[in-house]
N, C-alpha and C positions, 0 to 999 in steps of 0.2 A: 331323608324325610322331606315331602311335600307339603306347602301347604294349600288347602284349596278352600273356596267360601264356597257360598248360598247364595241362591236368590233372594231376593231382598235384603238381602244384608249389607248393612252399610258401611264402607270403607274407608276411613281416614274421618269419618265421624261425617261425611259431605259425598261422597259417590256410592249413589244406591243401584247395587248388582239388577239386572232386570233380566239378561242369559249371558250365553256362552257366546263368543263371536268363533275362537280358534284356540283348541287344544291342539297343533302341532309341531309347534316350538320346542326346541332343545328346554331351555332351562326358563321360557315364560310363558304365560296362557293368557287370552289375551279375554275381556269379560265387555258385555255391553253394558252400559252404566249410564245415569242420567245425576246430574246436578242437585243436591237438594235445596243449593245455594241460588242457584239459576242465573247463578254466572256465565255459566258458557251454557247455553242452550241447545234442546233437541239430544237424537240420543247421540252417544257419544262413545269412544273405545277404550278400554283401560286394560293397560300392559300391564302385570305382576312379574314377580320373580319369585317362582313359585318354589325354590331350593334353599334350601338356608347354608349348603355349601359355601364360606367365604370367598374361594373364588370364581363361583357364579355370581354372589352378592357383587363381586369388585367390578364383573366382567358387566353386568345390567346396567352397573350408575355409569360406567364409562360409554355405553351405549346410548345415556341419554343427557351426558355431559356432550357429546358428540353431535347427536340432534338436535341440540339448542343449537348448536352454531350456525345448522341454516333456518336460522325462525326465519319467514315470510318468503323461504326460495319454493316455490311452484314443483320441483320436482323431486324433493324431501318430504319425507312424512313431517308434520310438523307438532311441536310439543305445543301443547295447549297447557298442560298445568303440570307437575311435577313433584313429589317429594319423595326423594332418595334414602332420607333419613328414615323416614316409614317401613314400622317392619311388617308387611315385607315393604320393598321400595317399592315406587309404580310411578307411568306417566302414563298422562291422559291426552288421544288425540283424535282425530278427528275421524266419526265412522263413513271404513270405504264400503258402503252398502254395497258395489260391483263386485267385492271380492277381490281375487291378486286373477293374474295373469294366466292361470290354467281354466280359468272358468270360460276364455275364450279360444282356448287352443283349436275347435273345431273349426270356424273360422279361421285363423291364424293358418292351419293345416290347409283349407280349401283357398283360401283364397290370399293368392302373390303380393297383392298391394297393403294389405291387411300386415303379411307378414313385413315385408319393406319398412312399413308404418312402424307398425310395434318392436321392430331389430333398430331403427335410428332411434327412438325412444328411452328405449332401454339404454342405449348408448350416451344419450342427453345426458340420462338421471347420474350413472356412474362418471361419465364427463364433470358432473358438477362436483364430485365427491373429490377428482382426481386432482381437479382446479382450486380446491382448496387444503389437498396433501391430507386429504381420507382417501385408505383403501379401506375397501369394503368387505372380503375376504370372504364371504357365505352366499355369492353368486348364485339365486336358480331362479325360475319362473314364480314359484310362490312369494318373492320378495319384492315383488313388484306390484304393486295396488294400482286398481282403475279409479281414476279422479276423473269422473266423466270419459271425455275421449280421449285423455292424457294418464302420463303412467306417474308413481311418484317409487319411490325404493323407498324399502323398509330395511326393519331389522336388521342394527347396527352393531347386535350382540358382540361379532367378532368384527368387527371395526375397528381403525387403528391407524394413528400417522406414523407415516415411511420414519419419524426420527422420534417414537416415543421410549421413555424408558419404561414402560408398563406392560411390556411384551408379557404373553404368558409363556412361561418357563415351565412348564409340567409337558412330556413328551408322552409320557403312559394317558392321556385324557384325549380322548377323540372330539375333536371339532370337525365344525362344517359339515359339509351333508356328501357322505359318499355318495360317486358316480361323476361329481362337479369337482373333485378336488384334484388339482394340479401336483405332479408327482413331488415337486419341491416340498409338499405338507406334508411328507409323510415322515417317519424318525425323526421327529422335533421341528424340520426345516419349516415351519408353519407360520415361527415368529419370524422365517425372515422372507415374508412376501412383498410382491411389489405390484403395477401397475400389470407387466404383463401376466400375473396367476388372476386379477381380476379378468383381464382379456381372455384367459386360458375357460372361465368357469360362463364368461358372456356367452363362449361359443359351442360351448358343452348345452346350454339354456337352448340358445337357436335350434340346435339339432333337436330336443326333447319337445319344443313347440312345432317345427314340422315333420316332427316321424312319430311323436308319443310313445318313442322306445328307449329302455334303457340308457344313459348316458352311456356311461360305463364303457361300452361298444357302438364306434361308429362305422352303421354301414352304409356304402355310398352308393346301394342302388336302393335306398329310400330317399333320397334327395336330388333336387336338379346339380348336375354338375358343377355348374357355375358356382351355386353354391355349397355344395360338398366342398371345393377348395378353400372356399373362405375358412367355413369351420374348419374343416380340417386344417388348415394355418394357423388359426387360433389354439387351437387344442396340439399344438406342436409338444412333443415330451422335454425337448431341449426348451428352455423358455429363451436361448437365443434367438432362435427360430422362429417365434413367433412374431406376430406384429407388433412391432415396440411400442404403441401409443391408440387410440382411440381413434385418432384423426384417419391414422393408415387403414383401420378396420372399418370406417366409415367408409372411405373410400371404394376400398377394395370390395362392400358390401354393394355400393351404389355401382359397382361397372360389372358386378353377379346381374343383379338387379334390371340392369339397363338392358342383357343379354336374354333374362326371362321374360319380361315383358316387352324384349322387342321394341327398347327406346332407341338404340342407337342402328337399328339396322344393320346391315352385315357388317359396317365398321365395328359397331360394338362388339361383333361376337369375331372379330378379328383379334379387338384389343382385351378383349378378358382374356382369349385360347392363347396370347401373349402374354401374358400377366401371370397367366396360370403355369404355362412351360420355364416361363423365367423363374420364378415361385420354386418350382420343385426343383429345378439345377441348381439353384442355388444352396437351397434347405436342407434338400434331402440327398441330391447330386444323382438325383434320377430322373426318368420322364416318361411319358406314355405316346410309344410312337403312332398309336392312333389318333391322341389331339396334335402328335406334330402333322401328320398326313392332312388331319382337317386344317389347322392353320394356314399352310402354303393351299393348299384349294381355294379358301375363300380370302386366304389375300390376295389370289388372283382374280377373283371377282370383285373386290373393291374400285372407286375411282384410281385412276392413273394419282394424283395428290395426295391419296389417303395409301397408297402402297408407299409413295415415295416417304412419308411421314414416319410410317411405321417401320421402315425397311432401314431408317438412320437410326433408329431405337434398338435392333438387331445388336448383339454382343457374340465376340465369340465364343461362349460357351454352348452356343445354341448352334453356331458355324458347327461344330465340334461333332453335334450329334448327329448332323447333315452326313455327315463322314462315316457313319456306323453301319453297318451292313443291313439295317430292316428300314434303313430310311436314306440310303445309299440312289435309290431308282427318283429320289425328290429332289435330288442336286440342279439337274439340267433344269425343272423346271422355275425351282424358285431363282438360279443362276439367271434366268430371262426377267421373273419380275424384279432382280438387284441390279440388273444393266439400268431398267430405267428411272432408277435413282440414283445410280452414278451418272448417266449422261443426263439430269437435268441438272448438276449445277447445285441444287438448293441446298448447301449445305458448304461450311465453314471448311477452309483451306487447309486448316488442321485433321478435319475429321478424313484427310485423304490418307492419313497413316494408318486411323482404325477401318478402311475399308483393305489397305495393302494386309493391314493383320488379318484380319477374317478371312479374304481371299488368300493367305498363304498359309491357315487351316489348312484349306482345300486341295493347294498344292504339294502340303507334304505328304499328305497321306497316300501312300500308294498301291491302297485297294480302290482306290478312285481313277475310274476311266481317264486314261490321258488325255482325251481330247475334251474332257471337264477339267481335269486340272489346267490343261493350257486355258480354256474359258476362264476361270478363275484369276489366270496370272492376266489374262487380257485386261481385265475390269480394273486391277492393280493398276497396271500400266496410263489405262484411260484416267482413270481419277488421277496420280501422280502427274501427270501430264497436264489436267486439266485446272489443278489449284497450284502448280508449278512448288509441287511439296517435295524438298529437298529430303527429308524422311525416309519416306512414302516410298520414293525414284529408288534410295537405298536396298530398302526391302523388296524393290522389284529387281536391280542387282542381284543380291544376293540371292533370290529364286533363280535367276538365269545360270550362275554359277554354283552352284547344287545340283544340277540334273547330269546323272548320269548313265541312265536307261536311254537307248536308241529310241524307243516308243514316246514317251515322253518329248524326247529331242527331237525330233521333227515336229511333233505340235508347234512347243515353244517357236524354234526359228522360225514358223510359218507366221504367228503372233509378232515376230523381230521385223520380219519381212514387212510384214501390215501399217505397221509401227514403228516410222523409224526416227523417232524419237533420239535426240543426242546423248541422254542419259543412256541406252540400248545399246546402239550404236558405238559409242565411243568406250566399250568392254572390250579389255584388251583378251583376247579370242586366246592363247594360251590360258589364260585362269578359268576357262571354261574346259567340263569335265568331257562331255560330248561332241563329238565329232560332226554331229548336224548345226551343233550351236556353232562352232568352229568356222565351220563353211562360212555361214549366211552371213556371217560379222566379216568375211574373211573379204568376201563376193561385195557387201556395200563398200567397204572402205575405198579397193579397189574402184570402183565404178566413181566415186566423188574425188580420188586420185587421177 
């Protein structure tokens, strides 16, 4: 059973109904009402609880036992007056004449800054819930009210601290708004959300504000790519997966951001199509060899500083894919722009071992042209050489003593020949598998003999 008033009718013996503001709430309807007392002045909103269910009754006063806590914070709905004890209960707050958050979606959809605006916003409002251990747990666009040019969150119904003991325990009762609900809600896991199912439902919202389609399914040639990754990182099924905090999803939202409107120029859209490949090797342990193909393109178009920058941030697991057959023909060139971040130096005498790693990716695999894997072991060599990394010189050892293809062995020696480096050099030519290696170790010694 429902209960519902009239107009005119007056409520707690002091709020007289004057319309309807929103019948779309689970279990409250929210009425426009004015003061008879004229206490709180102009018109005004009043939330019911329009179920006499007890645990809808429990689930409302905890909603605005919850709201009290942020009186006077700017991006909280704020309680104006209260009484829970009221049957039904209700709180009285402040009317957002603009409406929530859909009323502007046209906008929001047409135009990039708008949405930029209103995605950090959004993130503010839940920031402040986060910062004081409310999750908020009923994530969409409708929960967000226009306070002028600013957003505030609403509807706290399923609201709840990380450490309350007033979880709801009924697994047969559907909460939260399908389409936004994060897989951990489903079979009971509901009561045990956290910080990333709030992120999971942020990024479900983002998609439905610039595609105005179904959450449910996201497709990603309704969105600029840049940002298709965001969401889609947020909306991960694993909630490992996803961005662990606000901070990250800010971030990761501003260097989308920076790449659609062209704030960072080609560095920028260097460093997102990096962000974005590191992202899915990591997550999902896959990648799309068509943003790796654009990556090495337009990090060769960067500054010589801005390659070398990016190019120490490079992990092997990105070395790895380099090695795969549909992105095999991109070695030699990205191999030229990694040369000149090992011969500048800019970079810590330790990090000589994480360049011998990467570069001896390259050398083992041996669907890779020998005369790239010798490049590969050269770079090795150079950087080992060049921070004097006792490591590093290791790892370049033990690639010289590994090769056992003719093909291969004559690159390398030519590489020994070039570089004759005492770490190189001083390999004692028996523990070498190849007969070219064998020589050219065999030919210097001799000659300094």
């Amino acid at each position: 059973m429902t209960i519902d008033y009239e107009i005119n009718e007056l409520i707690d013996d002091r709020f007289k109904i004057t319309g309807l503001c929103s019948d779309s709430g689970g279990m409250g309807r929210v009425l426009l009402v004015r003061d008879s007392t004229r206490e709180l002045p102009g018109q005004l909103a009043l939330k019911y609880c329009r179920e006499e269910d007890e645990e809808y009754i429990k689930r409302f006063r905890r909603e605005v036992r919850l709201l009290k806590r942020f009186y006077g914070n700017s991006k909280v709905v704020e309680v104006l007056y209260s009484n829970t004890q009221h049957e039904p209960p209700y709180f009285v707050m402040k009317f957002y004449e603009n409406g929530d958050l859909t009323t502007r979606i046209d906008d929001i959809q047409a135009d990039v800054e708008e949405q930029e605006n209103f995605f950090n916003m959004m993130i503010d409002c839940i920031s402040e819930l986060h910062s004081n251990e409310v999750l908020h747990r009923d994530i969409k666009p409708q929960n967000f009210l226009l306070d002028g040019d600013t957003l505030v969150v609403s509807d706290f119904g399923l609201g709840i601290e990380p450490d309350s003991t007033s979880r709801f325990t009924s697994s047969s009762m559907f909460w939260g708004s399908q389409g936004y609900l994060p897989p951990e809600f489903q079979n009971g896991g509901f009561k045990y959300a956290d910080e990333a199912s709030d992120i999971f439902m942020l990024g479900k919202s983002f998609y439905v504000l610039v595609t105005k389609q179904n959450p449910a399914y996201l497709m990603e040639n309704e969105v600029h790519p840049a940002l298709f990754h965001v969401i889609e990182r947020a909306c991960e099924l694993s909630k490992e997966k996803r961005y662990q905090s606000l901070a990250d999803l800010r971030q990761a939202l501003t260097m989308a951001y920076d790449v659609i409107r062209g704030r960072g120029g080609p560095l920028g859209e260097v460093s997102q199509l990096m962000a974005t490949i590191n992202d899915r090797l990591k997550n999902e342990a896959k990648y799309k060899s068509s943003q790796v193909v654009e990556f090495i393109d337009k990090l060769g178009l960067v500054d010589e500083q801005d390659q070398i920058r990016i190019c120490i941030e490079i992990k092997v697991p990105f070395i790895s894919i380099l090695t795969q057959d549909k992105l095999r023909s991109q070695l030699d060139g990205f191999l030229k722009i990694y040369k000149t971040m090992v011969e500048s130096e800019q970079y810590g005498w330790s990090f000589a071992e994480k360049i011998a790693d990467n570069m001896q990716t390259i050398f083992k695999n041996k669907d890779v042209l020998s005369k790239t894997r010798a490049r590969a072991f050269e770079l090795a060599v150079d950087s080992a050489y060049r921070m004097n990394r006792f490591a590093a010189m290791e790892t370049c050892i033990s690639m010289v003593k590994s090769v056992s293809d003719d093909s291969l062995g004559i690159h390398v020696a030519g590489v020994i020949q070039r570089n004759q480096h005492s770490f190189l050099t001083e390999i004692e030519p028996s523990q070498c598998k190849c007969e070219s290696i064998r020589a050219v170790l065999k030919s210097i010694n001799a000659k300094r003999t």
